[in-house]
N, C-alpha and C positions, 0 to 999 in steps of 0.2 A: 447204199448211198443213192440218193434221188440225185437228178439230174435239175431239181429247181433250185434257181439261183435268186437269191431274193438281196435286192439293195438293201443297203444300211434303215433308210429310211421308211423301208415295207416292210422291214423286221419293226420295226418301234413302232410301239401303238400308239392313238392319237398324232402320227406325223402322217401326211400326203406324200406323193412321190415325188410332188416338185421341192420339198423342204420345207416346208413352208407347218409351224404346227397347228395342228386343228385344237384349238381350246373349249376344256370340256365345260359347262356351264355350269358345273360347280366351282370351278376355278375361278371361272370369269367372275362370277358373286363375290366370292373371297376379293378378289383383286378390286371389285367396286366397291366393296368391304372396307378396306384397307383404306382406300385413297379418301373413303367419305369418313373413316375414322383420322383420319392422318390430316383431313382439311380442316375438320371439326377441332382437330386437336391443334392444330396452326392457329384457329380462330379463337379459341378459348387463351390462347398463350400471347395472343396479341393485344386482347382484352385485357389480359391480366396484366402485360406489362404496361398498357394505355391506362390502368386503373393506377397503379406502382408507382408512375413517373407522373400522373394529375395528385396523386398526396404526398408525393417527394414535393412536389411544386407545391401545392398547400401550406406545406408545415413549412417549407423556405421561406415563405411567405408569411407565414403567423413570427416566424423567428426573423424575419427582417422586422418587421412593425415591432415586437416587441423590444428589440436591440435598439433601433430607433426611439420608443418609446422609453426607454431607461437611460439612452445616451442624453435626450432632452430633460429629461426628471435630473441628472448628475448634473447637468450644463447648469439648471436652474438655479440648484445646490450651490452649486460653485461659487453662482454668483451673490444670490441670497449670502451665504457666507462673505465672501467679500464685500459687499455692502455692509455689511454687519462689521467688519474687520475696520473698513474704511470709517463710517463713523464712530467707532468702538478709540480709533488712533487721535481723528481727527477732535474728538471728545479728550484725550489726554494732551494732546498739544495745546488744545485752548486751555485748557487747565494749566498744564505746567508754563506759558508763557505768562497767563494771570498770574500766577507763584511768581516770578520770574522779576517782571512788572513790580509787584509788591513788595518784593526783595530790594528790588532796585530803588522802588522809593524809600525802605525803611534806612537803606545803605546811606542815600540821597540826606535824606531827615539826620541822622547818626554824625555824619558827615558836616553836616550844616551847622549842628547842637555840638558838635567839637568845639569846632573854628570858632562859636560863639563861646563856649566855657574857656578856651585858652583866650581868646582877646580879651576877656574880664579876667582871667587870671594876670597875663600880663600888665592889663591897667592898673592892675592893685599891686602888681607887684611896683612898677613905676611910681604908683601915687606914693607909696610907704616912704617914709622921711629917710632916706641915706640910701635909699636905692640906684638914688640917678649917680652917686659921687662915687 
């Protein structure tokens, strides 16, 4: 057995004696390696999601205009239809009150041409010889 006595740290290759590790310069590449692949790759996933979230916004946007665009097209509809309804009604009311009107005069006329056939009925019946006794 030798008599040298060697610290922890003088036994390990690449360590100094104060602790401290001496990094070999392949390492060191690897590790500059890494960080500019690991940045690159931050960089590309930020892009990606800035590209994601500008055609999420997009299409929200084509599908707002178009919802909009159909909500007004229905609205139109709507109304186009009830104008159409309105005077489609207001077209049978003038109609049926004209019936109505016409009714009213022939009832009127019917009405008038009674009262006149019964008071000649009654006259004649009065004028006939032994009707008044």
């Amino acid at each position: 057995m030798s008599n040298t006595t060697h610290t922890y740290d003088e036994a390990r290759p690449g360590t100094s004696s104060d602790g401290v590790a001496e990094a070999s310069p392949s390492a060191v590449r690897l590790l500059e390696m890494t960080a500019r692949d690991t940045e690159q790759w931050r960089a590309e996933a930020r892009s990606e999601a800035e590209a994601v979230v500008a055609a999420a916004r997009e299409e929200a946007e084509g599908l707002r205009e178009s919802a909009r665009s159909e909500a007004a097209e229905i609205v139109n509809d709507a109304r186009a239809e009830a104008y159409r309804v309105r005077e489609e009604t207001t077209g049978l009311r003038k109609r049926h009150d004209e019936e109505i009107a016409q009714l009213q005069q022939v009832a009127s006329e019917h009405k008038e041409q009674l009262r006149r056939h019964l008071t000649e009925m009654l006259d004649r019946v009065e004028s006939t010889p032994g009707a008044g006794e």
